[in-house]
N, C-alpha and C positions, 0 to 999 in steps of 0.2 A: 229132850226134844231134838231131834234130828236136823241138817241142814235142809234146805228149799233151795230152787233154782228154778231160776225164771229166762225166758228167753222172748228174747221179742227187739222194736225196737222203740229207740227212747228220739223223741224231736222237740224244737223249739218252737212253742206257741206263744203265736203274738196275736194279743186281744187290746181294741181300742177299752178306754177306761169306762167303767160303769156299764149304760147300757145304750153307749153309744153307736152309731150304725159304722159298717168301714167308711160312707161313705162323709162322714161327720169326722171322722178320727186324723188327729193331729201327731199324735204317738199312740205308741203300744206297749201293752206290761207284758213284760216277758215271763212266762214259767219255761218248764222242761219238765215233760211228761208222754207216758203212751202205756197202753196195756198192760205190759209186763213189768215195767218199770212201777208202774203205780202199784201194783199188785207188792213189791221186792219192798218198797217205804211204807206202805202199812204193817208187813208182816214184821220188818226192820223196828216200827215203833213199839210192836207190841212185845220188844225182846227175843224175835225169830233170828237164829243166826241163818241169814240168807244171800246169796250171790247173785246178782243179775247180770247176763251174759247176752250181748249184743257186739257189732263191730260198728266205731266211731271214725271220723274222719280225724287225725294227727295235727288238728288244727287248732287254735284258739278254741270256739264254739263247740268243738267235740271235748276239748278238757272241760269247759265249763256246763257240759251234760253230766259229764263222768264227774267231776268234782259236789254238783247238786244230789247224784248218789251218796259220792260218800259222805257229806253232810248228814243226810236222814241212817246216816248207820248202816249203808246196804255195802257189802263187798263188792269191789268192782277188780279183782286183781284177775278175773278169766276172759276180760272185754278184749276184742282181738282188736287191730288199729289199721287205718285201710281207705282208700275211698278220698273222695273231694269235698264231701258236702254232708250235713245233718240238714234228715226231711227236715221242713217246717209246716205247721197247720194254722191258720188265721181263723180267728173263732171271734162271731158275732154274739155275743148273748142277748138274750130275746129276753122278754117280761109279757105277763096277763096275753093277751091275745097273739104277739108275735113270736115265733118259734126264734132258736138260738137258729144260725148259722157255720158251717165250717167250709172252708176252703184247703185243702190241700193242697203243698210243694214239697213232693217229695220222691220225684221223678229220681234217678240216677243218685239217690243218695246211699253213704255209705254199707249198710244192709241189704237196699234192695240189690248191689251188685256183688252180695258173699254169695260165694260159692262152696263148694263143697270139700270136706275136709281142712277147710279154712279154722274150726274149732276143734278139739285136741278134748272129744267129749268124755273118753273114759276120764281123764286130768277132771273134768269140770264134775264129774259125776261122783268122785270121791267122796266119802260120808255122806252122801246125800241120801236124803228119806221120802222125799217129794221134790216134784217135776210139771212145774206150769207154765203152759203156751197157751195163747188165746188164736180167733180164726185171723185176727187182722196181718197176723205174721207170714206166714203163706199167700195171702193175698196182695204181697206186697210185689212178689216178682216170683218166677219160677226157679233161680236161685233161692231165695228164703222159704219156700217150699220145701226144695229138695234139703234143704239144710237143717229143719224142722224138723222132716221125716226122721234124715239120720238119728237126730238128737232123740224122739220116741224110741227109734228102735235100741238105741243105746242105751237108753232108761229102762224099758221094757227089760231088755236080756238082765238086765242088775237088780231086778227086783222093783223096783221103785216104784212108789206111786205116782200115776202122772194124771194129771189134771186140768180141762180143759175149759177155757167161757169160748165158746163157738162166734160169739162177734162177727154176724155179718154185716157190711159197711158195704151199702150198694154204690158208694165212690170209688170204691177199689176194684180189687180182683178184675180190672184192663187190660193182664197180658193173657187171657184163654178166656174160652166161652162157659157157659153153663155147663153143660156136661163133664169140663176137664175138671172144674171148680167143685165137682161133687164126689166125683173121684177122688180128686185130692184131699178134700174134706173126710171123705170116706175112710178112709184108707188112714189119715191120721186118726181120725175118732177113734178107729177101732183098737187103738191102744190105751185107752184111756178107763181109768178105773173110774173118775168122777167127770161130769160131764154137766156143766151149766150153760143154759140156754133158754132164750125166748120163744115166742112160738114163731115171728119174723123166721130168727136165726133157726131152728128145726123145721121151716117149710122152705125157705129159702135154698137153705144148703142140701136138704134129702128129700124135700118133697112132703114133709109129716106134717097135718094139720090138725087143731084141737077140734072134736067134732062136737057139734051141736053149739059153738060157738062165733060168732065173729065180735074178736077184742076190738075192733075199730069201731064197731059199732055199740058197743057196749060200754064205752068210756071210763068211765072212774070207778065202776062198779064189777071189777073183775073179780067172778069165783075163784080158787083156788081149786078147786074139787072140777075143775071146765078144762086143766091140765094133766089132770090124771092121763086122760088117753096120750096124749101126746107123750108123757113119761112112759108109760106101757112099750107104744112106738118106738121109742128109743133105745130102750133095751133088750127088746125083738131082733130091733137092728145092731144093736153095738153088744153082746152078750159079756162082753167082759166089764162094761159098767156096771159099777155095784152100787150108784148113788145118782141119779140123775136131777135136779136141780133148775127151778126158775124162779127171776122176779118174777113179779109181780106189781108191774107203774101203771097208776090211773092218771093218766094228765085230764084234768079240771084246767090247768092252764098250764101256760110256761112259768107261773112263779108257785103254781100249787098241786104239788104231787099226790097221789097215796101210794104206800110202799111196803109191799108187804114180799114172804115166801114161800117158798112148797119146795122140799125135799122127797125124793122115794125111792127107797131102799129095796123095789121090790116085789117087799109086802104090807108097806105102811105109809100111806103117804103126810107126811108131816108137815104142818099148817105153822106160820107165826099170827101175831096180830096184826092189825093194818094199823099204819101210822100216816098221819093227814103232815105231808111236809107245805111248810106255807111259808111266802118269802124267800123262796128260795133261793141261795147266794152264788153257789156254781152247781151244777148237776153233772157237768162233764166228769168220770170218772166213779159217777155212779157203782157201776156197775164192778169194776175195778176193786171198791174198796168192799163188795159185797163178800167178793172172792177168796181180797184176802184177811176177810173177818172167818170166811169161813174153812179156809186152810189153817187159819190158827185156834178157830173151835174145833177141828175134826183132831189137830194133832193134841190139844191142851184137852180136851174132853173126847178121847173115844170111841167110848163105848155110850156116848149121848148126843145122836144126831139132834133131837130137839135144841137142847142147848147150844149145838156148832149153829142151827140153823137160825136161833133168837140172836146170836152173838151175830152174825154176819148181814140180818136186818137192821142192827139197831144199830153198829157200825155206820154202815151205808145210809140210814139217816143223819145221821151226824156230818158223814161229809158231804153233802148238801147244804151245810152251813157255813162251812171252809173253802176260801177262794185257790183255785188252781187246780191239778189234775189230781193230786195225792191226798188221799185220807191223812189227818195228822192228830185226830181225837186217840187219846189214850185209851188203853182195858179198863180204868178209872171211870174214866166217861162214860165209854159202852155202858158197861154194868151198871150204874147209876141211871142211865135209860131203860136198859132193861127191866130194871124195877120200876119202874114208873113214873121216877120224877124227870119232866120234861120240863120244868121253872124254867130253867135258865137263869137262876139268880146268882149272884155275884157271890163267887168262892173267896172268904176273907179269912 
């Protein structure tokens, strides 16, 4: 199995304790997390030898991001060093009726002001087999944009596979309007051999909507077979994807999910089961460990999208149970989900 590289950027999240409001909070529990990085410590747990490549500020707080990598097993030897400041994000967690909250600071920090040729991408590209950027990274400034682009197109000419979660976050993307935002989006998609996305994130960013459906109004009870078109759409639009890819969340509440998927290749569109998550302990990151259950089903299984696609659901319920932004359940665990046992009884 081949190297992974992930790019993007990693900040420090500060959440009052339990399910308390900010405006209730005394202190905060600190993690260190974001899109790529969470992506780089699941694939790291599941014995992926992988890199994750961001630039950090030379500071206390920028070692102690960079050090929370190398703890979960990720390579951090291609991190560039730069900048004054690591974003931060303040996260409210919600329960039963009230939604979580996020606030963002992360104005002028060390990534949003990389610029171009700042990373040395043939060097970082070396043995590498797979290449994953999510949309939050370009959305952060039109440096990390252009710095993104570079990074595809240097994966593209090498062969590589690259792979995308489209992540639209209506908080961001503040330095251009809608039209640049689609271009840009545009323009990197179309590098991209696998491509996960919501229908949010595929109407938002090009316009493509699931027809004969509205998911907001339809709640916990989302078809999977209601995304076909939208997959169709997408591969209309991006021709070089050969795999296009969505959850699938029913929010019943903020402590009770359903969680299912839909892969299609095409000519088949590939279904898991729905699983009722209840009690849920963090959901941030969701989506993240979906990704990379499922970069590590596509490289460890093939020639067996179904199997990438049950391995990357049942993943991503599991980290729903684990607090902070990173998947940390084993291929152990997975697997013993996938078969069916959800007990939860005590391993002795």
């Amino acid at each position: 199995m081949g190297k992974v590289v992930t790019f993007g950027e990693i900040m420090l999240r500060l959440a009052p304790q339990g399910f308390l409001r900010f405006s209730q909070a005394n202190n905060f529990d600190v993690v260190y997390g974001g899109g790529e990085s969470n992506v780089a410590v699941s694939l790291a747990n599941y014995g992926v030898d992988v890199d994750f490549v961001t630039r950090l500020p030379k500071n206390d707080i920028g070692e102690c991001a960079m050090m929370e990598m190398r703890k979960r097993g990720v390579n951090t030897n291609k991190i560039v060093w730069g900048g004054d400041r690591l974003g931060i994000y303040f996260l409210e967690t919600g329960a039963v009726s009230r939604g979580s909250k996020v606030v963002y600071d992360r104005a002028h920090s060390a990534i949003a002001e990389i610029e171009s040729g700042m990373i040395d991408w043939d060097a970082v590209f070396e043995g590498c087999e797979f290449f994953h950027w999510t949309g939050i990274t370009p959305a952060i400034s039109q440096g990390a944009a252009d710095v993104c682009l570079e990074a595809v197109k240097a994966a593209s000419a090498k062969g590589i596979t690259i792979s995308t979660d489209l992540n639209y976050r209506a908080k961001l993307w503040q330095f251009c309007d809608a039209a640049h935002r689609e271009k840009i989006m545009t323009e990197l998609t179309s590098y991209c051999d696998i491509v996960l996305g919501n229908e949010e994130d595929a109407e938002m960013h090009f316009g493509i909507k699931p027809e004969g459906i509205s998911v907001q109004t339809e709640g916990h009870n989302v078809k999977a077979e209601a995304f076909l078109s939208v997959c169709e759409q997408m591969m209309e639009k991006f021709p070089r994807a050969k795999k296009v890819i969505t959850t699938l969340r029913g929010s019943i509440s903020a402590s009770h999910n359903t969680w299912a998927g839909v892969l299609y290749d095409g000519k088949t569109l590939f279904q898991t089961r729905q699983y009722q998550i209840t009690d849920i302990v963090d959901r941030v990151g969701g989506g993240d460990s979906f990704m990379g259950g499922l970069i590590y089903g596509l490289l460890q299984f093939p020639e067996d999208d179904q199997h990438a696609l049950d391995f990357a659901v049942a993943a991503s319920c599991l980290k729903h149970t684990i607090k902070g932004d990173a998947n940390l359940a084993t291929v152990a665990e997975v697997e013993k989900l996938m078969g069916g046992d959800a007990s939860g009884r005590v391993a002795r």
